[in-house]
Every structure is written in C-alpha cells, then in structure tokens.
C-alpha positions as a Markdown table, in Angstrom:
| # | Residue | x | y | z |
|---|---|---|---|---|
| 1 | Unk | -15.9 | 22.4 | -43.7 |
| 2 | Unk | -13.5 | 21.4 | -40.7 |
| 3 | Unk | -13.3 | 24.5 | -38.1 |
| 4 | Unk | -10.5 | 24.0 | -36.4 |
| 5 | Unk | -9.8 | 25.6 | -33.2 |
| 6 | Unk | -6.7 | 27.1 | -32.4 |
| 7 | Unk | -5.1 | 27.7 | -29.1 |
| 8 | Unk | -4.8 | 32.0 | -28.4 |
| 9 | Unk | -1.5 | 31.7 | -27.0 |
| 10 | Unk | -1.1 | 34.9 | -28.4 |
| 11 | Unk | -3.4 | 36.8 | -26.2 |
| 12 | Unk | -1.2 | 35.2 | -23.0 |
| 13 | Unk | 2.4 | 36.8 | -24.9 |
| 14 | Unk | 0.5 | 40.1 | -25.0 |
| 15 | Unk | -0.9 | 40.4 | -21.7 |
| 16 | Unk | 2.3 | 39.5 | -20.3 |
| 17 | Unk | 4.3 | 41.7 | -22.9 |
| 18 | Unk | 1.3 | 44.5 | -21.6 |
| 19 | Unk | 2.4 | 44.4 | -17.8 |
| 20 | Unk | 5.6 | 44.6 | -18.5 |
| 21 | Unk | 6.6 | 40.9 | -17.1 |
| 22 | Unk | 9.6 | 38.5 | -18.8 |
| 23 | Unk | 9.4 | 35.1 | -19.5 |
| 24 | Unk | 12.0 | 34.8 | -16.5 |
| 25 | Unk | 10.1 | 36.8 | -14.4 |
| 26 | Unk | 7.0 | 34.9 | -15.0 |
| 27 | Unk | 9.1 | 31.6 | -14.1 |
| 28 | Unk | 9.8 | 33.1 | -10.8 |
| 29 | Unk | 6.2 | 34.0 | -10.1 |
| 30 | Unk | 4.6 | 31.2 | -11.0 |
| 31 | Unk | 6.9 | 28.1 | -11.1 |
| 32 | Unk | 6.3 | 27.0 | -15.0 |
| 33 | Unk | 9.7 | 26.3 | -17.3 |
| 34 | Unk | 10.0 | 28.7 | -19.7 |
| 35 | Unk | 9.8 | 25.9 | -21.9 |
| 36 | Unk | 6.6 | 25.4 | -21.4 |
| 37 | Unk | 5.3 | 29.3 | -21.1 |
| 38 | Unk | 6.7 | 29.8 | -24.2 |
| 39 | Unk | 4.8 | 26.4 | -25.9 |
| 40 | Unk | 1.6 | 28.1 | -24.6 |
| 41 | Unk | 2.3 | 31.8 | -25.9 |
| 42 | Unk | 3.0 | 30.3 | -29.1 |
| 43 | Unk | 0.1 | 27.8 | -29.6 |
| 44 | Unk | 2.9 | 24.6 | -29.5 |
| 45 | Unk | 0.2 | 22.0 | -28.1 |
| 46 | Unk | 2.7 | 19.3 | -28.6 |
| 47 | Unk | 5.5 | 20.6 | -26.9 |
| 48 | Unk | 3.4 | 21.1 | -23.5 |
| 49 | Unk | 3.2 | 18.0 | -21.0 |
| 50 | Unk | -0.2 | 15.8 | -20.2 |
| 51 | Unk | -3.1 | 17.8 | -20.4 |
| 52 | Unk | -3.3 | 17.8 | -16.5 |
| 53 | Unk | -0.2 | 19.3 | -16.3 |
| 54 | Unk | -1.3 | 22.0 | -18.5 |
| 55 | Unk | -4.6 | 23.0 | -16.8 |
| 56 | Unk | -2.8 | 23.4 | -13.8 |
| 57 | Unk | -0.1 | 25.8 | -15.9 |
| 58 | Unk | -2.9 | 27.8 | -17.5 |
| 59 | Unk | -4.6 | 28.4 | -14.0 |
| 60 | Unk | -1.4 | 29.7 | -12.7 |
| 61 | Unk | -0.6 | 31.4 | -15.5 |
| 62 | Unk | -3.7 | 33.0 | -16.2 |
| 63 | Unk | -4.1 | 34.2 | -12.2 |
| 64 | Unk | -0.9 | 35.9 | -12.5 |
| 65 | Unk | -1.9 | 37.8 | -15.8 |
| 66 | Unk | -5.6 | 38.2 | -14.4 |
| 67 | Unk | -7.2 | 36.7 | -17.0 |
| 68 | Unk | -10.2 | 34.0 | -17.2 |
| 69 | Unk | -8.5 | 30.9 | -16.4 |
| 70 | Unk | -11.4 | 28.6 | -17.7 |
| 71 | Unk | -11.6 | 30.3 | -21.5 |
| 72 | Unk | -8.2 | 29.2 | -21.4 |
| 73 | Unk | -8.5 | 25.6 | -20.2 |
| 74 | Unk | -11.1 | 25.0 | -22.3 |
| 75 | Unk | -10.0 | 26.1 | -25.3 |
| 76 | Unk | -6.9 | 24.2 | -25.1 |
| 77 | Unk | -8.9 | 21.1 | -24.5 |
| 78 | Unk | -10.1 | 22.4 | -27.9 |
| 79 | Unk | -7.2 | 22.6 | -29.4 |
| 80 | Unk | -5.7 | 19.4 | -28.3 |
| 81 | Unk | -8.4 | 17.4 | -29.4 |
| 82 | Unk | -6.7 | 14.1 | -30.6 |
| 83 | Unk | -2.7 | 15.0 | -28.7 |
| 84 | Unk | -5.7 | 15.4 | -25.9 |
| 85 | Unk | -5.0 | 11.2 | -25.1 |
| 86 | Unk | -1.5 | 10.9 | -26.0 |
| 87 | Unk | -1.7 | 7.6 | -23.8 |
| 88 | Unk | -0.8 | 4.2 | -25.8 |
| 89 | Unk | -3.8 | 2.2 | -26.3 |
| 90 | Unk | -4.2 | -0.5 | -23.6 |
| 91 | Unk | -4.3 | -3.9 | -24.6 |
| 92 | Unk | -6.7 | -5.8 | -22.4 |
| 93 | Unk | -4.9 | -8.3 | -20.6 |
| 94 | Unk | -5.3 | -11.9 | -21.2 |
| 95 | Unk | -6.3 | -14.2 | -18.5 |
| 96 | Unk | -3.5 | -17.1 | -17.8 |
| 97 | Unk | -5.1 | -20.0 | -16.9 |
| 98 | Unk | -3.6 | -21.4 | -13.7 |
| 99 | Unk | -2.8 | -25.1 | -13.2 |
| 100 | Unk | -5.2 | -27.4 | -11.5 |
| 101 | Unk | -2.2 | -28.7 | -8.9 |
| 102 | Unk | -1.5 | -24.7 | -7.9 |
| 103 | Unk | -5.4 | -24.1 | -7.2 |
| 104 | Unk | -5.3 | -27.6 | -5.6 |
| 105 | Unk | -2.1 | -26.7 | -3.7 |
| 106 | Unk | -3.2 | -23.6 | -2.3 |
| 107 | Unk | -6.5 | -25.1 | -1.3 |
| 108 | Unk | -4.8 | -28.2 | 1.1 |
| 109 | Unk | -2.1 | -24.9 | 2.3 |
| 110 | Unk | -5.7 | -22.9 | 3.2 |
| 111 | Unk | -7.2 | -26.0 | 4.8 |
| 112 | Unk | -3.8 | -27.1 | 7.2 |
| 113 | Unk | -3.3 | -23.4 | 8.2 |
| 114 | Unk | -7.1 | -22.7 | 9.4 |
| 115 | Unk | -6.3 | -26.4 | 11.0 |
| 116 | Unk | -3.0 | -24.8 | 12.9 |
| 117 | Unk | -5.2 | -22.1 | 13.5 |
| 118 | Unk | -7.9 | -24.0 | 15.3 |
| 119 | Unk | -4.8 | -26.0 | 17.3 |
| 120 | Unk | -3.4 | -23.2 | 18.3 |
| 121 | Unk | -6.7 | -21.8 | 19.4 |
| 122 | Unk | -7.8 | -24.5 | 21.7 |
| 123 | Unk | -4.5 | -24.8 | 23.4 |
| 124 | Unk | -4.7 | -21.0 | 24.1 |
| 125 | Unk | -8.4 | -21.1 | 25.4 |
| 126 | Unk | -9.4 | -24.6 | 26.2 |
| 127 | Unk | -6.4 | -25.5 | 27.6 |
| 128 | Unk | -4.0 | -22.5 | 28.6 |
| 129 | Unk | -2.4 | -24.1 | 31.4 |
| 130 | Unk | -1.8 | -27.1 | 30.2 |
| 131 | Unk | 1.7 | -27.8 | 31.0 |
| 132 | Unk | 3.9 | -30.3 | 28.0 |
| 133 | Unk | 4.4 | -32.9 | 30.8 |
| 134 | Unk | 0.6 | -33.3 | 31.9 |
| 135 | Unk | -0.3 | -36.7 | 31.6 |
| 136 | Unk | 3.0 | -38.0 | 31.1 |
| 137 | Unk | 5.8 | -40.4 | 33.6 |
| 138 | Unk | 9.2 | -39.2 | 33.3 |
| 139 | Unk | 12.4 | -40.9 | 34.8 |
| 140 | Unk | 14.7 | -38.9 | 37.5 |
| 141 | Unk | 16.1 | -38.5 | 40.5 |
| 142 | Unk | 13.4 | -39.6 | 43.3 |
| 143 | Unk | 11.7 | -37.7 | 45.6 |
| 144 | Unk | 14.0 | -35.5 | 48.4 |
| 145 | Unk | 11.4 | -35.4 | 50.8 |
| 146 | Unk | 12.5 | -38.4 | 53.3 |
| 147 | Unk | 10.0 | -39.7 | 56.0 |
| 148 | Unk | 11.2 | -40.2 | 59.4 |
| 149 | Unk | 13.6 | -43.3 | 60.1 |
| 150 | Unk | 11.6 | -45.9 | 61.9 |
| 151 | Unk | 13.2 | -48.0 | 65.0 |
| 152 | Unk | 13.9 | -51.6 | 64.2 |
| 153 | Unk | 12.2 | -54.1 | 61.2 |
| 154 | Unk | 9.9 | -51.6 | 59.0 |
| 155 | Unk | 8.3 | -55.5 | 58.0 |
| 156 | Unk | 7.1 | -56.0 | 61.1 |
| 157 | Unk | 3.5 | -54.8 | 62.9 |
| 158 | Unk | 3.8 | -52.0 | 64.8 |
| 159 | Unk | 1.8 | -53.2 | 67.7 |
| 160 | Unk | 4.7 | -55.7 | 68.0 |
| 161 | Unk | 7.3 | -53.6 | 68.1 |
| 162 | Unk | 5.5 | -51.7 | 70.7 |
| 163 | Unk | 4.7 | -54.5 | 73.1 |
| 164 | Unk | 8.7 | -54.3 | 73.9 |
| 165 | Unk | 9.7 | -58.2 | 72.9 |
C-alpha cells in the first residue's frame, strides 16, 4: 500500500482565484513565468525547473498569497521524490596515468627554475651593484687625462736634467 503524495497546487489556484489576482498579475508581482505558476497550480512537477528553482518560486509565491511557504516546499519535495534528482548519474572519472618522461620533465623544469631563482636572488642581494664589466679588460680608446709635457729626454734622471748640462 504505496501513499503517494501529491502536490496541492490546487489550494495556490484558489487562493489566488480568492484575492482576486491573474496569472499575469501574479507574474508582475512576483517575477515567476506563467509557465511555471501555472505547473505549480496544477500539480505539473515535471514541467517546473530544478528543485532550487522551485523553492525559491513557492516562497515568493506563497508570500504574495500569505500562505505558509514551508508546507509548500516541503510537500513538493514530497511530491518530487524521484524527478527530485533529475541530474545524470556521474560517472567517476578514471585516472590517466601520466608518462614517466612528463613527471620527469616537469621535475628537471621545477629544479632549473628554483636554480634561476636562486641566481637571480644572489645577484639582487649578494651582489646588487655588481656592474657586467667588473672583473673584466676591455679594449678602447685610452685614457684623456694627459700628464703635463716634461722638458727634454723623459729617459733621462731628473737630477740631470736639473744640474743644467
């Protein structure tokens, strides 16, 4: 002996019917397509949208007709029982194995960046004003800062040159 419960849409046609309100006027007052007002007045369970959906509907709705929001929502829950999950079953995903070379390949790309990493890091902080021509010779033009001409042979002492010979 299977009770089945059925959805009272019939109470929500006449209460609305009662104060006098059309389905367009309802629309306007409480944002629900017609469509669906007219699936809940008439017990159409399968017509409605995902059960969140219609919670949210039969709160609305039943504020605007003052009447208990929560027999309502429960009793559709009721009602829906198996359209309740109209979701397709899941299949649980299969796990891919991954090639060895891509784990290996993204273990050598971790190792040389934390290595560019630690470069970069020591020639921000160990060596910040370290130059690129520190340590090195280059070749160019030679020095513009010319000492002062000396009077006669630069090969010979100075006391000579001094003596007056």
């Amino acid at each position: 002996m299977s009770s089945k419960v059925t959805f009272p849409g019939h109470e929500l046609r006449e209460r609305r019917e009662e104060r006098g309100i059309s389905l367009t006027e309802g629309y306007k007052r409480v944002h629900i397509p017609i469509r669906y007002i007219q699936a809940l007045e008439t017990s159409d369970i399968e017509t409605l949208p995902e059960p969140c959906f219609v919670k949210g509907f039969l709160k609305s709705y039943c504020a605007y007709l003052e009447l208990n929001a929560d027999r309502f929502v429960n009793l559709y829950h009721e009602a829906a029982g198996a359209a309740y999950s109209r979701t397709l079953p899941q299949k649980p995903k299969e796990r891919v194995a991954t090639p060895e070379w891509r784990t290996e390949l993204v273990t050598w790309a971790t190792i040389c960046a934390v290595l560019a990493v630690v470069w970069l890091g020591y020639q921000a902080v160990v060596r910040p004003d370290a130059g690129p021509n520190d340590g090195r010779v280059e070749a160019g033009a030679p020095d513009i800062h010319e000492r002062p001409a000396t009077q006669g042979n630069p090969f010979e002492p100075q006391d000579i040159r001094q003596e007056g010979f």
